[in-house]
C-alpha positions as CSV (number, residue, x, y, z in Angstrom):
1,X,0.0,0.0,0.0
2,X,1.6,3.6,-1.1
3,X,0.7,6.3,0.8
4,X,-0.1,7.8,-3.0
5,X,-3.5,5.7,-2.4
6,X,-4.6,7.1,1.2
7,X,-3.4,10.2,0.7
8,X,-5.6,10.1,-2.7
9,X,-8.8,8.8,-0.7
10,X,-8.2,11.4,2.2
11,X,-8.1,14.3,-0.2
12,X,-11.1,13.3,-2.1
13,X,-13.0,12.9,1.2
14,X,-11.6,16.5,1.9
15,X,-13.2,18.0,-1.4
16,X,-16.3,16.1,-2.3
17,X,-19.7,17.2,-1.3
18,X,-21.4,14.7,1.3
19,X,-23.9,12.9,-0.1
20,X,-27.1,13.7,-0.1
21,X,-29.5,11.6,3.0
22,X,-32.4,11.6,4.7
23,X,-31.7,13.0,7.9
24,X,-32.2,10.2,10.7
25,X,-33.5,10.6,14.2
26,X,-30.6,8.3,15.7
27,X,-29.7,9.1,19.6
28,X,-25.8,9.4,18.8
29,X,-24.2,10.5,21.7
30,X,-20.3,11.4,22.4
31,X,-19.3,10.3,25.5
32,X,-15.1,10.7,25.9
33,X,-13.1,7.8,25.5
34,X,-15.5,5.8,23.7
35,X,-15.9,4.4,20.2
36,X,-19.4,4.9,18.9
37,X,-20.1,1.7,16.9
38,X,-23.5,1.9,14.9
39,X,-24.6,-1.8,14.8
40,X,-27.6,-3.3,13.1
41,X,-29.2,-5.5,10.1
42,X,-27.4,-4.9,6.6
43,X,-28.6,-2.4,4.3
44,X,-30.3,-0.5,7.5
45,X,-28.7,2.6,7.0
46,X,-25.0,2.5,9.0
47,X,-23.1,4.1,6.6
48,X,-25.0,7.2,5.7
49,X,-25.8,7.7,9.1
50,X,-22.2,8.4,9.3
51,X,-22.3,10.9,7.0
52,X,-25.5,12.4,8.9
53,X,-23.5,12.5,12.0
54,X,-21.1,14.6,9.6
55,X,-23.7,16.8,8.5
56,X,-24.4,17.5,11.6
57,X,-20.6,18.1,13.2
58,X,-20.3,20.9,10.0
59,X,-23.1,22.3,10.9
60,X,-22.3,22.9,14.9
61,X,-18.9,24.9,13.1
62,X,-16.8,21.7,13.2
63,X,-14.3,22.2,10.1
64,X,-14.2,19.7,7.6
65,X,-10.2,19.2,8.3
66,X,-11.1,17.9,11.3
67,X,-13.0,15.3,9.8
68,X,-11.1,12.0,8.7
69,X,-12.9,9.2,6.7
70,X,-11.9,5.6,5.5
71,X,-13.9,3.3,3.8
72,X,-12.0,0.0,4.8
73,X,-13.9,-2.1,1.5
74,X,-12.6,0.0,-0.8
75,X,-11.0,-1.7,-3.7
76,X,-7.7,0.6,-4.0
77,X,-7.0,-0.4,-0.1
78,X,-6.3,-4.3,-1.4
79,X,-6.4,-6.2,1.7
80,X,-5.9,-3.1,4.2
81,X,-4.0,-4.0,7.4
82,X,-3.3,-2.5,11.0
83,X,-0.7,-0.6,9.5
84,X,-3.1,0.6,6.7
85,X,-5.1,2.8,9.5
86,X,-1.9,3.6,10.9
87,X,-0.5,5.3,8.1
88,X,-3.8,6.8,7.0
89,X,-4.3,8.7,10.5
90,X,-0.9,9.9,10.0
91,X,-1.2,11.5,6.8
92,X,-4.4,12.9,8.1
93,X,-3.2,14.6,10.8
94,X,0.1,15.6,8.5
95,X,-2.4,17.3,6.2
96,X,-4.5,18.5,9.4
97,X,-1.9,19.1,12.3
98,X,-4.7,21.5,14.1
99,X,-6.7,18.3,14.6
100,X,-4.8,16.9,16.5
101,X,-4.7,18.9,19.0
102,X,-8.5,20.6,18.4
103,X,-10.6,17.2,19.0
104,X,-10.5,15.1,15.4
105,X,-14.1,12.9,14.6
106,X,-12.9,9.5,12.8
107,X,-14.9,7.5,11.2
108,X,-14.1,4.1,10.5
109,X,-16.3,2.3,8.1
110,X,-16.5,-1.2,7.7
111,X,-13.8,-1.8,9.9
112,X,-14.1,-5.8,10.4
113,X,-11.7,-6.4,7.0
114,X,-8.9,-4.7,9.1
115,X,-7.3,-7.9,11.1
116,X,-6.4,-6.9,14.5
117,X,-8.4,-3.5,14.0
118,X,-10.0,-3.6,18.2
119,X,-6.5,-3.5,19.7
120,X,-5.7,-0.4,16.8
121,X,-8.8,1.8,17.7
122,X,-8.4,0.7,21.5
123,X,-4.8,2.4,21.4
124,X,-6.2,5.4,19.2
125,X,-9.0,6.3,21.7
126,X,-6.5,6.0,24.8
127,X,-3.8,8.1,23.1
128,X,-5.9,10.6,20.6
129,X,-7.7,13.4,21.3
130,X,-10.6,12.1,18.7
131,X,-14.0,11.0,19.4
132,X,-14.0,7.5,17.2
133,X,-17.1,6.3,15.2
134,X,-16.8,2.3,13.2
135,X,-19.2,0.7,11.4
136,X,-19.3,-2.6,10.6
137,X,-21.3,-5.6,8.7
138,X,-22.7,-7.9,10.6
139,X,-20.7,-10.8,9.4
140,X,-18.1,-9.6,12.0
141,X,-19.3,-7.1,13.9
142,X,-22.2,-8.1,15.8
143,X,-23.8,-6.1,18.6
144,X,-22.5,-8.8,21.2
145,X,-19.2,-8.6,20.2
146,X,-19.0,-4.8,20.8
147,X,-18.1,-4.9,24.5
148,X,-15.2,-7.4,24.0
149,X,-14.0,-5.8,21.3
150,X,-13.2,-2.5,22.9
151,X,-13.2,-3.7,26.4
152,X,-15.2,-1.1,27.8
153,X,-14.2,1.7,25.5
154,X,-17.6,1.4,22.6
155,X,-20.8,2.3,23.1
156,X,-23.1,0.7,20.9
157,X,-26.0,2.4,18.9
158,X,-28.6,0.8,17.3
159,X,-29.4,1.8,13.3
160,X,-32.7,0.3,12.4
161,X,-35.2,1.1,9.1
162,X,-36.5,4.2,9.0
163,X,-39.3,4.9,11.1
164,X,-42.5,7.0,9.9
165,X,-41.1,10.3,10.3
166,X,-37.7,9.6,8.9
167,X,-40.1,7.6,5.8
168,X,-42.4,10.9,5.3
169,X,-38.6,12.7,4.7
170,X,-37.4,10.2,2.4
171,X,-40.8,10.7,0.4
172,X,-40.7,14.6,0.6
173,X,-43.2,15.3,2.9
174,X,-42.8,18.0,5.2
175,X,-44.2,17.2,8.5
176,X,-43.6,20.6,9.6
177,X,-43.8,21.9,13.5
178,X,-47.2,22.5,14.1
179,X,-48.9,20.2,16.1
180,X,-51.8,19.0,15.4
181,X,-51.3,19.0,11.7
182,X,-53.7,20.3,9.6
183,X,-56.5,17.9,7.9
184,X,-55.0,18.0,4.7
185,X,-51.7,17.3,5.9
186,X,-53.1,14.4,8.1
187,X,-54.5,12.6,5.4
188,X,-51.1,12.4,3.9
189,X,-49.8,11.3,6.8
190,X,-52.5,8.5,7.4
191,X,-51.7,7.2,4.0
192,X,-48.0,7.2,4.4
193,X,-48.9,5.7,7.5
194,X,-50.9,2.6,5.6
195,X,-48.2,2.3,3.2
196,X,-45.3,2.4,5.5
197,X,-47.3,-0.9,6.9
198,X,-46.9,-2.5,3.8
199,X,-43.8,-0.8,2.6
200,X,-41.4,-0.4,5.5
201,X,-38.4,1.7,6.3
202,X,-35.6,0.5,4.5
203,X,-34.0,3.2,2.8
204,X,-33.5,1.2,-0.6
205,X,-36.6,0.3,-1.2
206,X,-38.1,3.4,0.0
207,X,-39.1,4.2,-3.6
208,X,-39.8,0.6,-5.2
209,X,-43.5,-1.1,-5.4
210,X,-44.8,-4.4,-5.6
211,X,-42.8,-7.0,-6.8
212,X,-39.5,-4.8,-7.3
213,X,-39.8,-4.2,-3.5
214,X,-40.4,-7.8,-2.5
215,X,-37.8,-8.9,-4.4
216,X,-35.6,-6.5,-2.5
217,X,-36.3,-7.3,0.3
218,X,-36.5,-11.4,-0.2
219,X,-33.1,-10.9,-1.1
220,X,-32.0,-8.5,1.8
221,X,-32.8,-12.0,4.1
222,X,-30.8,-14.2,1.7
223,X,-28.0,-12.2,2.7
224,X,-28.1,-12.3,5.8
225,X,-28.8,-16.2,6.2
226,X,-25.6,-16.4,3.7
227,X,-23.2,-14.1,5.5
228,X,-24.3,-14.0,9.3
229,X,-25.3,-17.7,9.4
230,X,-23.8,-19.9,7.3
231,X,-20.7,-18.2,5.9
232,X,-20.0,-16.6,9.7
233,X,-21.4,-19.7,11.6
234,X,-20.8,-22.4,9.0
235,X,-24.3,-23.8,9.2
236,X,-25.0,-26.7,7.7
237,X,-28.5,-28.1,7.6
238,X,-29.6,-25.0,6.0
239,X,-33.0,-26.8,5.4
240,X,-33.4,-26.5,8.8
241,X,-32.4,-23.2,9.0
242,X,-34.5,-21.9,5.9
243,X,-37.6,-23.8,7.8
244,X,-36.9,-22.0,10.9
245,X,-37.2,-18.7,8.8
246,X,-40.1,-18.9,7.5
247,X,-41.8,-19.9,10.7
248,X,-40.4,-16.6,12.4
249,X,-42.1,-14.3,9.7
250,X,-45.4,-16.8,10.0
251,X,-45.3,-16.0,13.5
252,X,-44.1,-12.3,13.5
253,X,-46.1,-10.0,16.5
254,X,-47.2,-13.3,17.9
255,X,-45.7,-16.4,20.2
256,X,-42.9,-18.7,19.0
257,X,-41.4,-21.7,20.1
258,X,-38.3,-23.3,19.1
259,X,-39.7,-26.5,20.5
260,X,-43.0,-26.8,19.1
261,X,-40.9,-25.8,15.7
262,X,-38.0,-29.1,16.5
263,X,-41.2,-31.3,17.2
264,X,-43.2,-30.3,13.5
265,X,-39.7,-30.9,11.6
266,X,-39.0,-34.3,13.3
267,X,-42.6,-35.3,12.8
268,X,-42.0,-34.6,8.9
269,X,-38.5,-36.4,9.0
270,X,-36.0,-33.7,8.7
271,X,-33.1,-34.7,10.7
272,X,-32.3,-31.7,13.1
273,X,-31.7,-30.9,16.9
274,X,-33.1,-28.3,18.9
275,X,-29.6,-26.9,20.2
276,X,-29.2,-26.6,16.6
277,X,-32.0,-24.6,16.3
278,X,-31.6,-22.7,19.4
279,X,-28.0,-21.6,18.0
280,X,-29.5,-20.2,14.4
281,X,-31.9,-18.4,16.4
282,X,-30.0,-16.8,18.3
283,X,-27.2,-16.4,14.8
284,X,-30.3,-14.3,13.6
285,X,-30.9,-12.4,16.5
286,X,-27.7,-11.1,16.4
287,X,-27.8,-10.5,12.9
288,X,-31.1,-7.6,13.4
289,X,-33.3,-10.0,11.1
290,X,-35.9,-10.5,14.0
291,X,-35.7,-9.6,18.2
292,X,-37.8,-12.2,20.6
293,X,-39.9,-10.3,23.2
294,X,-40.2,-12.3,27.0
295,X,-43.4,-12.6,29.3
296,X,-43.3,-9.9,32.1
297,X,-42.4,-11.9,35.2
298,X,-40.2,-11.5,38.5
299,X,-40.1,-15.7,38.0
300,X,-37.1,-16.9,36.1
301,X,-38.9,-19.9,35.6
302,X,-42.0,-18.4,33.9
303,X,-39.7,-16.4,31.6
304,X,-37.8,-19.5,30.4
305,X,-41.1,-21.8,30.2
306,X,-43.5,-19.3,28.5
307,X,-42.9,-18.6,24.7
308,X,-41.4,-15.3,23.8
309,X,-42.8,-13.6,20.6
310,X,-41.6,-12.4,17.6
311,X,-41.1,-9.5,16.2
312,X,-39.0,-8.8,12.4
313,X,-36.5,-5.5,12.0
314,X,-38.7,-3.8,9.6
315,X,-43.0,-4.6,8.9
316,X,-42.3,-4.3,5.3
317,X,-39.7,-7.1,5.3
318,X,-42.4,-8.6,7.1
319,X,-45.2,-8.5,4.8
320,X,-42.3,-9.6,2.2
321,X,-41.6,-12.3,3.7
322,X,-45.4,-13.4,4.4
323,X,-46.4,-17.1,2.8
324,X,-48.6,-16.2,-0.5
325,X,-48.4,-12.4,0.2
326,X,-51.1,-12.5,2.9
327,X,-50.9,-9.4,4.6
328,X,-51.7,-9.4,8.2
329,X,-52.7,-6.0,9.5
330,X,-52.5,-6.3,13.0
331,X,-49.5,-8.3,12.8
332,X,-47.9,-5.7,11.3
333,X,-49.2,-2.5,13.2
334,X,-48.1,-4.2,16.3
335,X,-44.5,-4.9,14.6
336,X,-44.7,-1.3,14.2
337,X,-45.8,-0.5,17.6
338,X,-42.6,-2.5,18.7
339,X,-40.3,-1.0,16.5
340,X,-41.0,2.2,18.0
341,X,-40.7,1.4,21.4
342,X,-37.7,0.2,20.5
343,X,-36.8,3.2,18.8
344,X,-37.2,5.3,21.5
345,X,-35.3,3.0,24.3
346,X,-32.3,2.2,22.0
347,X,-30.2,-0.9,23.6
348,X,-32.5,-0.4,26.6
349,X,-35.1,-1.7,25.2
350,X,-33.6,-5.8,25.6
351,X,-34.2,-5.2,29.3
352,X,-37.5,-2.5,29.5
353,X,-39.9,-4.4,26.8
354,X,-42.2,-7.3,27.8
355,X,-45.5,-8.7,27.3
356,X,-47.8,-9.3,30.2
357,X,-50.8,-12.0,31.1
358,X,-53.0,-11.5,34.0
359,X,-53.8,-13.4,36.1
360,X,-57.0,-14.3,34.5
361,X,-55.0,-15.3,31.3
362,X,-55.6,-12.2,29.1
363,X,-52.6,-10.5,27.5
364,X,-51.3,-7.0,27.1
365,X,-48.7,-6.6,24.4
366,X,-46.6,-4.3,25.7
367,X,-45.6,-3.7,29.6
368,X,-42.4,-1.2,29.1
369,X,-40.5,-0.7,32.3
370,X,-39.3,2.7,33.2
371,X,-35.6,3.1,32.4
372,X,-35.1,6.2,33.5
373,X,-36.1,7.2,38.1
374,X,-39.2,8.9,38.1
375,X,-41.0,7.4,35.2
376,X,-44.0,4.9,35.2
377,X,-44.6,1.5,33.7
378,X,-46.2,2.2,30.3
379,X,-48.6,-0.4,29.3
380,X,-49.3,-0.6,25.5
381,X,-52.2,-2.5,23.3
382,X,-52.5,-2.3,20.0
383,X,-55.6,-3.4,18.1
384,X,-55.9,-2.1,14.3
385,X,-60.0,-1.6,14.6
386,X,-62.2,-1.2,17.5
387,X,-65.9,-1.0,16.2
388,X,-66.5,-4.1,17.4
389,X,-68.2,-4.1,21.0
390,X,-66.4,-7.6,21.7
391,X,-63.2,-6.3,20.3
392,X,-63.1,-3.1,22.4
393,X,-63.9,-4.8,25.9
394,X,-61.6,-7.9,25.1
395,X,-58.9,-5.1,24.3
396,X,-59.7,-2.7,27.6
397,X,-60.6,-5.3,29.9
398,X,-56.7,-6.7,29.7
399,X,-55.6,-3.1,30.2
400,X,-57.9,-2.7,33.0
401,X,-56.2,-6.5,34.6
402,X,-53.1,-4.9,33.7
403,X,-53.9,-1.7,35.6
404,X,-54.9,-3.3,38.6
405,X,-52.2,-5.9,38.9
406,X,-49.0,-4.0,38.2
407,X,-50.3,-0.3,39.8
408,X,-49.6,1.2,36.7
409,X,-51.9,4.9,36.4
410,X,-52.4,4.9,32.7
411,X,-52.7,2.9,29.5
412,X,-52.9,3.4,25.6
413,X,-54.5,1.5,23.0
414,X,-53.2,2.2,19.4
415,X,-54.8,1.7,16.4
416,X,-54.8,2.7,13.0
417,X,-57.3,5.2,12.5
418,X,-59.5,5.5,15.9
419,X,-59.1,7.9,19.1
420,X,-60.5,8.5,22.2
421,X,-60.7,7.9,26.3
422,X,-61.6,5.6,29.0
423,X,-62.1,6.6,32.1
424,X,-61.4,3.9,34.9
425,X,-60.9,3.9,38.7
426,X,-57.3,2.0,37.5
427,X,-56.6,5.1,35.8
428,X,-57.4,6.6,31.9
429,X,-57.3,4.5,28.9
430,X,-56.0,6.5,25.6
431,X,-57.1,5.7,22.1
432,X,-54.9,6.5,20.2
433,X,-54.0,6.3,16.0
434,X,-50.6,5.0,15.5
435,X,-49.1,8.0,13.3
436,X,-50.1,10.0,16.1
437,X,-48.9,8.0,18.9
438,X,-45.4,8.1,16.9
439,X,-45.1,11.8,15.5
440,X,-46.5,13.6,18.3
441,X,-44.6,16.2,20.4
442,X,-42.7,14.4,23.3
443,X,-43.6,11.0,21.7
444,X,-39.4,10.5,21.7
């Protein structure tokens, strides 16, 4: 590797225009003496959410010298080294000498090709005065590998699909400030909202339909059971794995078990065991393709024994994924519902979201734990329509359960298009539509 080539790639960094983004709503914080490693499923978003968090530095005054960039997969780096970042920082800072002393931002992008690249960037963050930012695929840089890797020095943040606002940018609708929005503006938003459903947030396919997106997005999951399962984990009874896929998305915003999965397989003769199983689950987990939700329980035991449910990274990749195109409304309002939660929490969210049964046996889909002092347990249904009398006291009677049994004051119901209030002695009941619920001031 000349230094010709980096010193090359750092220039043209240097002069060309970022590209233009939709701008996310990603909580990136800086905290000294930590690497800020944006993890999550391919094709989410990672790498131009670097060059938000760019945007953003030049437009709090930082100067672009103080900017260094390397994109560690491309093709005039060869097979870049340890030495490779080496040499690149130091022709950066030759070209830049004020950074070095004035707080550099460094962003390292796919960083797994670099062999030994953890004990480089842990040495960088001790010894520079920089505030560090890596990317990386999944394939080798996987959420639980963050902590290891930097040894206390990386904070993770997550980079999922776009959610609705960050979709109504990428289509050029202007939100705007006001609050509530006016009816004509509302009506666009409740049909971006229905076609988000269907649609999703991946920024690819932002501007596809029908089949063209489908394909996409079939495809998008083919890479991910190629490189973060069976290339990273070298799986080998991929028929097994392929089943286990499909019954996810068949299952997605309700309860799956890995069991009841191992028993159907055996009973059909496919040869497979359920640590085997257990391990691609868990392969896929880390890979963003789908997060498992647990019962609400101070019991150990009820956590392990009840089933945990489903939910996919995006509801478009969802409905994509759905045997014969059915589309499932609910399924996917509550994936939505999730998503946003989720959203909102960051990597909190593993510990805060649950579902809850009373002790009667009906269920709540959402308990969310306070994660911060001060703040209440936030209990969540989601139901696409309530006309139906039956519907709406099935739906309010588990909040009301709920209420009583866990002491929380208040409860919401979203749906897609209806709005209103309970009273209760437990407390209020909100209706509430779901592009409301999400958009609305202090909703994040």
């Amino acid at each position: 590797m000349t230094d010709d080539v980096l010193d090359f790639l750092l220039s043209d960094f240097q002069q060309r225009p970022l590209p233009e983004l939709v701008r996310r709503d990603l909580r990136i914080p800086e905290v000294p003496r930590k690497a800020l490693t944006l993890i999550g499923m391919r094709r989410s978003g990672k790498t131009y959410a670097l060059f938000d968090r760019m945007g953003r530095l030049l437009e709090q005054g930082v100067p672009r010298e103080r900017l260094f960039y390397l994109n560690l997969e491309d093709d005039r780096l060869a097979e870049p080294t340890v030495d490779t970042l080496a040499r690149a920082l130091e022709l950066f800072y030759r070209r830049n000498p004020e950074a070095r002393a004035s707080r550099a931002h460094l962003f390292f992008d796919e960083i797994q090709v670099v062999p030994g690249w953890e004990r480089f960037l842990r040495r960088g963050i001790d010894t520079e005065e920089a505030q560090v930012y890596v990317t990386g695929s999944s394939a080798k840089l996987l959420s639980t590998e963050v902590a290891s890797s930097f040894r206390g020095r990386g904070l993770a943040v997550e980079v999922l699909p776009f959610g609705l606002r960050e979709a109504a940018r990428s289509q050029g609708l202007d939100l705007g400030p006001a609050w509530p929005p006016a009816s004509p503006l509302r009506s666009q938003i409740e049909a971006l909202t229905d076609r988000y459903l269907e649609q999703g947030g991946f920024p690819e396919v932002q501007h596809l339909h029908g089949f063209d997106r489908v394909q996409v997005l079939q495809e998008y999951v083919e890479l991910v059971l190629l490189r973060d399962v069976i290339e990273r984990h070298a799986a080998g009874n991929l028929a097994a794995l392929r089943h286990l896929v499909r019954a996810l998305f068949a299952a997605n915003a309700g309860p799956f078990s890995v069991s009841r999965l191992h028993g159907t397989l055996v009973s059909q003769g496919l040869k497979v065991g359920k640590p085997t199983l257990l391990a691609y689950l868990d392969h896929l987990c880390d890979a963003y393709l789908v997060f498992l939700v647990p019962i609400r329980s101070r019991s150990a035991k009820q956590r392990i024994v009840n089933p945990r449910k489903v939910y996919a990274v995006d509801p478009g990749l969802a409905a994509a994924m759905r045997a014969g195109g059915a589309r499932d409304l609910g399924a996917l309002l509550e994936n939505f519902v999730y998503l946003e939660l989720r959203r909102r929490l960051g990597r909190l969210a593993e510990g805060a979201i649950a579902y809850y049964r009373t002790a009667s046996g009906r269920e709540v889909d959402f308990a969310v734990d306070p994660v911060l002092p001060g703040a209440n347990l936030e209990l969540v249904q989601v139901c696409a329509n309530l006309q139906s009398a039956e519907t709406r006291e099935r739906e309010t009677r588990g909040l009301l359960e709920a209420m009583a049994e866990t002491g929380a004051d208040h409860a919401t119901i979203v749906t897609l298009a209806e709005r209103g209030r309970i009273e209760s002695a437990a407390g209020p009941i909100r209706i509430v539509p779901a592009w409301e619920w999400t958009l609305e001031p202090g909703a994040r």
